[in-house]
C-alpha positions in Angstrom: -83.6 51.9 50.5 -82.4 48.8 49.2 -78.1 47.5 50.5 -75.2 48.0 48.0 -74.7 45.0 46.1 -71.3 43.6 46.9 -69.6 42.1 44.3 -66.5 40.0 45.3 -63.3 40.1 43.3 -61.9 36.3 43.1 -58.4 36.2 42.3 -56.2 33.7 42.3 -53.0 32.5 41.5 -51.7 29.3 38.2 -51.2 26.1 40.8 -47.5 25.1 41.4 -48.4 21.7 39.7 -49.4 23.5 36.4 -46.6 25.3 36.3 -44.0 22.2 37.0 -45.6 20.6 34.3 -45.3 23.1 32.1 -41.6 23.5 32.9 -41.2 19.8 32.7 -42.9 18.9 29.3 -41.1 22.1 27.9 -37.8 20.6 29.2 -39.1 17.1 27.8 -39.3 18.8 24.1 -36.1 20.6 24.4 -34.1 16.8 25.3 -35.9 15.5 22.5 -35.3 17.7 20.2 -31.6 17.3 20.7 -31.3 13.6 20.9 -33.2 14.2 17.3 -30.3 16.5 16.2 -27.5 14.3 18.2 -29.1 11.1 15.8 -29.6 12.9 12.6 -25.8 14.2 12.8 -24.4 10.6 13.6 -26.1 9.3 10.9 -24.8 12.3 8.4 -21.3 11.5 9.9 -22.2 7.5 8.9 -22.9 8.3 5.8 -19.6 10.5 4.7 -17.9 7.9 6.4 -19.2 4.8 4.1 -18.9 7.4 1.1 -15.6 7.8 2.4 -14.6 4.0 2.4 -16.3 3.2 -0.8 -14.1 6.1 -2.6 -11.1 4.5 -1.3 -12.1 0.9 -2.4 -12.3 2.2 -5.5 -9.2 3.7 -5.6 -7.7 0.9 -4.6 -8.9 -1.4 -7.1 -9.0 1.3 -9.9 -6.5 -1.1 -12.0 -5.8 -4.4 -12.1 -3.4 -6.4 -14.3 -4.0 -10.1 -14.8 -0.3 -10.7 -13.8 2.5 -8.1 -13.3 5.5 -10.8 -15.2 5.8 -12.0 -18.9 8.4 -14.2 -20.0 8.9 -14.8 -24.3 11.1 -17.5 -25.9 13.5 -16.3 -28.2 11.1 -16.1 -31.2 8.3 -13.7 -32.1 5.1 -14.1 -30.5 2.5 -12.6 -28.2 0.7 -13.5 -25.1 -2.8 -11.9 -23.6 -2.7 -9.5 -20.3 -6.4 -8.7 -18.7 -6.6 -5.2 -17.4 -9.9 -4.2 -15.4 -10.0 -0.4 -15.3 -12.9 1.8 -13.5 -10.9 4.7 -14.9 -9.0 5.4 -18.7 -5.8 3.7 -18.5 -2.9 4.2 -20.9 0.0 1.8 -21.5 3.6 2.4 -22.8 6.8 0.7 -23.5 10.4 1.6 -23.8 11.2 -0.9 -25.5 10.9 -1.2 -29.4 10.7 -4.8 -29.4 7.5 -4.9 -27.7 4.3 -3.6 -29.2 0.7 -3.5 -27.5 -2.5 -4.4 -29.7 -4.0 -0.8 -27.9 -2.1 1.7 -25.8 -5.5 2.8 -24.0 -8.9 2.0 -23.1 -11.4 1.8 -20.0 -13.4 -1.0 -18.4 -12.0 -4.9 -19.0 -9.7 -5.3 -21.6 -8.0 -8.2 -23.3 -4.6 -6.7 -24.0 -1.8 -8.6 -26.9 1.2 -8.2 -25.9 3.8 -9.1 -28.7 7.3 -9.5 -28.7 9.8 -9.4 -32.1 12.3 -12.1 -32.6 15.6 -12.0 -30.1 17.9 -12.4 -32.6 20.9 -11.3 -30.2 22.9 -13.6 -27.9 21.6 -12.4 -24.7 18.3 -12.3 -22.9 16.8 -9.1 -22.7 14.4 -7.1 -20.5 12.1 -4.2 -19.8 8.9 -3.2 -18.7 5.4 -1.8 -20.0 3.8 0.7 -17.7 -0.2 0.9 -16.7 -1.3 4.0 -15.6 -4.6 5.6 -14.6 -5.5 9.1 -13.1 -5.5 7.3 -9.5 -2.0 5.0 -9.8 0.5 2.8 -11.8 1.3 -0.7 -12.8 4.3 -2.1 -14.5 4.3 -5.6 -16.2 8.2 -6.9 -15.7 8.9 -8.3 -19.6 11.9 -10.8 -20.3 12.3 -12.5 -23.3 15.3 -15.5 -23.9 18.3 -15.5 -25.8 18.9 -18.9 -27.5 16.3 -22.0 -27.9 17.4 -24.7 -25.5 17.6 -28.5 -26.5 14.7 -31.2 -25.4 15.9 -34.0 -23.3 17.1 -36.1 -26.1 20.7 -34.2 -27.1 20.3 -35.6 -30.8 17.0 -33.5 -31.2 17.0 -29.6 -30.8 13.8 -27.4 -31.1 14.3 -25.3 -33.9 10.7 -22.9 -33.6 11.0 -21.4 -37.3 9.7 -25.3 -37.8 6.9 -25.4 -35.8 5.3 -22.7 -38.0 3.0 -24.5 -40.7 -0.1 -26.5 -41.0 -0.3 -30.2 -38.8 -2.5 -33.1 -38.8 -2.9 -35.5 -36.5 -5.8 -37.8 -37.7 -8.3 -35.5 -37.9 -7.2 -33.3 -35.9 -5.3 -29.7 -37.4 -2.9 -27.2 -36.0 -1.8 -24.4 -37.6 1.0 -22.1 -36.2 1.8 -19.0 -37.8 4.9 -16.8 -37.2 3.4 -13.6 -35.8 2.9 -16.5 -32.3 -1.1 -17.1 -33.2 -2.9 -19.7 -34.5 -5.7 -22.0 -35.2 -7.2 -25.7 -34.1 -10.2 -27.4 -35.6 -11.4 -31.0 -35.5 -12.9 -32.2 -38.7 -14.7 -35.3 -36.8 -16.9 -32.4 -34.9 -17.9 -31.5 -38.8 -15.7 -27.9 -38.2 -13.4 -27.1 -40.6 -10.6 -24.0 -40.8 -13.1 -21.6 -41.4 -15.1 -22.4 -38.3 -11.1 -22.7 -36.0 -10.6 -21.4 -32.9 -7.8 -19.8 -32.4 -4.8 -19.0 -30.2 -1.9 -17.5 -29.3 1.4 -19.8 -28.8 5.0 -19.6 -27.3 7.9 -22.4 -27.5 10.6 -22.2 -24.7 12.4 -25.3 -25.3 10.6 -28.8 -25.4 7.5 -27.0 -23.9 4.9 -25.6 -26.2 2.3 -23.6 -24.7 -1.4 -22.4 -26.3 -3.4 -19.8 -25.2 -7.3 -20.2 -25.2 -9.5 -18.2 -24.8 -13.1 -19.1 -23.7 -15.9 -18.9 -26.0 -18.4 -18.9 -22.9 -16.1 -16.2 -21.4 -12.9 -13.8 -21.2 -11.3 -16.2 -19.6 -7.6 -17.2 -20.9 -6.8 -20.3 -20.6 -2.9 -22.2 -21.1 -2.4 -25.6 -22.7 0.9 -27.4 -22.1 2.3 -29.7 -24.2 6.1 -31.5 -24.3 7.9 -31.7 -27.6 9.6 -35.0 -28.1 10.0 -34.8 -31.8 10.0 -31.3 -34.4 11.4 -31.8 -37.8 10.7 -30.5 -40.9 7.5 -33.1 -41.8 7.0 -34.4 -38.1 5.7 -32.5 -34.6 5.3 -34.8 -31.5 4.4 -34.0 -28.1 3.0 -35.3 -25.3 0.0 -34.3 -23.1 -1.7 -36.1 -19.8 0.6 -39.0 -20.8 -0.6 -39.6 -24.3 1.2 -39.0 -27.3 0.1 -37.0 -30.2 2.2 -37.4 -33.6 1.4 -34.8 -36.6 2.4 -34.8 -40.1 2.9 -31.3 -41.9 0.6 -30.7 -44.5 1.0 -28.7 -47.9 
């Protein structure tokens, strides 16, 4: 008769190093996995935070005026204010003197501001106000009471007689009441169709255009000093020279 087989039963146990391993690359995942989190939730927190900034730039520069003061001589005329906008602004006055070429709009805007003649004996004042869904501007508005005299006492600048046509070789100027008007040179071959034009203000001897850039939005101011404005004659002087114009028919 043949001996039972005997068959041996191996068991064993994981080893320790397994098992720390294990533990140690799940612990490895788990860090990981939050630093991802940690990184992904300062970068969300980033991001609100430049969204936040950016908002607030806007807001702060959600209107701008291209000055917040405009001073008139006595006699009618008007003057050009800028206004950049990101929202829809709307303007009003108080006053009935003053009158706006649009009381709203959006975007960059060349406002006219125009005043009536101040046929009263005092200088006057008031305001025209800006406003946008965000804030509000005011533009400070004064406007004189009397025409004051040049340097010479025998001459005084009467601005009714500016308004008209002038030559000054070839040369023209033409001033009209409502404070606009129109330059052309006939020597560059342009003639009044072809003018450019301006806006215009006289506060005593000093006569001021207002150009605007063909190239541009840009406004920009010419100064010139009266010396001489009678019915037939308009003199001033510019960058030392003197100009001398003869009113035409």
């Amino acid at each position: 008769m043949s001996e039972p087989r005997v068959v041996e039963r191996v068991t064993g146990t994981i080893p320790r190093f397994f098992i720390y391993n294990h533990l140690a690359w799940e612990s490895a995942d788990k860090i990981e996995t939050m630093k991802t989190i940690k990184l992904l939730s300062v970068c969300f927190l980033a991001t609100l935070l430049c969204i936040s900034c950016k908002k607030d730039d806007g807001a702060d520069d959600a209107l701008s005026l291209s000055t917040n003061e405009l001073h008139f001589a006595k006699m009618a005329s008007s003057k050009i204010v800028t206004i950049v906008s990101t929202d829809v602004w709307m303007a009003e006055s108080p006053a009935n003197w003053i009158t706006l070429s649009s009381e709203a709009g959006k975007g960059k805007t060349d406002l006219l501001i125009s005043v009536k003649e101040n046929t009263s004996n005092t200088s006057r004042e008031s305001y025209i106000k800006f406003s946008s869904s965000n804030e509000s501007k005011l533009i400070l508005v004064t406007q004189s009471a009397t025409t004051a005299p040049i340097d010479n006492p025998e001459v005084v600048i009467d601005a009714a007689s500016i308004v008209g046509c002038w030559k000054c070789g070839t040369l023209y100027e033409k001033y009209v009441s409502t404070g606009t008007g129109y330059t052309w040179d006939t020597a560059d071959d342009v003639d009044e169709s072809e003018a450019q034009s301006f806006t215009w203000e006289l506060d005593g001897e000093t006569l001021t255009q207002y150009h605007q850039m063909e190239a541009s939005s840009a406004v920009v101011p010419k100064q010139y000093t009266i010396t001489t404005l009678a019915e037939t004659t308009l003199s001033y002087i510019v960058n030392g020279k003197t100009y001398i114009f003869t009113k035409q028919q």
